[in-house]
Structure formats: structure tokens, C-alpha cells
N, C-alpha and C positions, 0 to 999 in steps of 0.2 A: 504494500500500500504506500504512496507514495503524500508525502505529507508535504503542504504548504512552507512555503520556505518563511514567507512572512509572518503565519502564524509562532514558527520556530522561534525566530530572532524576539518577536513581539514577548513569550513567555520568558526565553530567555533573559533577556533586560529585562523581565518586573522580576524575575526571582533574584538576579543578581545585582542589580538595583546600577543597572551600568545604560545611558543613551546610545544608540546607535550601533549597537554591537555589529561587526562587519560578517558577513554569511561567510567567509573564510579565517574566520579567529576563534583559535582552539579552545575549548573552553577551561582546559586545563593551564592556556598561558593565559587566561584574563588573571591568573591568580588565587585561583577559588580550590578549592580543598574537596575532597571525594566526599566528604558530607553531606554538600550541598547539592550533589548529584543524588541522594537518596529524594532530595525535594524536587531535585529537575523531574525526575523521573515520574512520581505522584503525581504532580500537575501536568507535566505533560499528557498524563493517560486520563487524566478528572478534563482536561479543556479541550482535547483533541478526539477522546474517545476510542483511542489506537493506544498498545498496551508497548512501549517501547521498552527493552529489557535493558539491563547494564551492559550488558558487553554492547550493546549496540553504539552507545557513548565512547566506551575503551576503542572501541573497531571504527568508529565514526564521528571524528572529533569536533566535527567542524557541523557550525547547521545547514551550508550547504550538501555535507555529508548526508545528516541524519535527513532531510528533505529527498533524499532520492532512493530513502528505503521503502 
């Protein structure tokens, strides 16, 4: 299922409370700690309705990545 890139970036920035995140900026160098990937993950599947696993983050760093799962 191939998931909106805009929606991505959009969640993204509200969880990690950062403007304009670039659809090729890894989410691991904005800074941010595997914790906050336990929240990316939850809201991603509570706003999108599509159930994205972990590894899919590790394997797909980038929201242009995860957008073309």
C-alpha cells in the first residue's frame, strides 16, 4: 500500500515538533532517539489506518522511503 508522502512529512513534524521536514531527511539524523519511533509508529497507524511495522523505519529511513511502501 503505498502511502501519501504529504501525509508522512505532515505526522512527522507534529510528533517531532520540527517545520518542514525534507521527504529525504533520515529520521534518525533529525536527532530523535528510537523512542520516539515507538510514537511515530502508533500515530502513524491511528491517522493513516495502514499498520507500519518497525523494521519498516530501520529499512526505510526517509518519508520518501516509507511513502513508497
Amino acid at each position: 500500500m503505498k502511502i501519501e508522502l504529504g501525509k508522512i512529512l505532515s505526522i512527522l513534524g507534529e510528533i517531532l515538533q520540527i517545520e518542514g521536514v525534507g521527504d529525504d531527511k533520515c529520521f534518525f539524523d533529525l536527532g530523535r532517539r528510537n523512542s520516539l519511533l515507538v510514537i511515530h509508529v502508533v500515530i502513524m497507524t491511528q491517522k493513516l489506518g495502514y499498520k507500519v511495522n518497525f523494521a519498516n523505519f530501520f529499512l526505510n529511513r526517509t518519508p520518501r522511503e516509507l511513502s513508497a511502501l
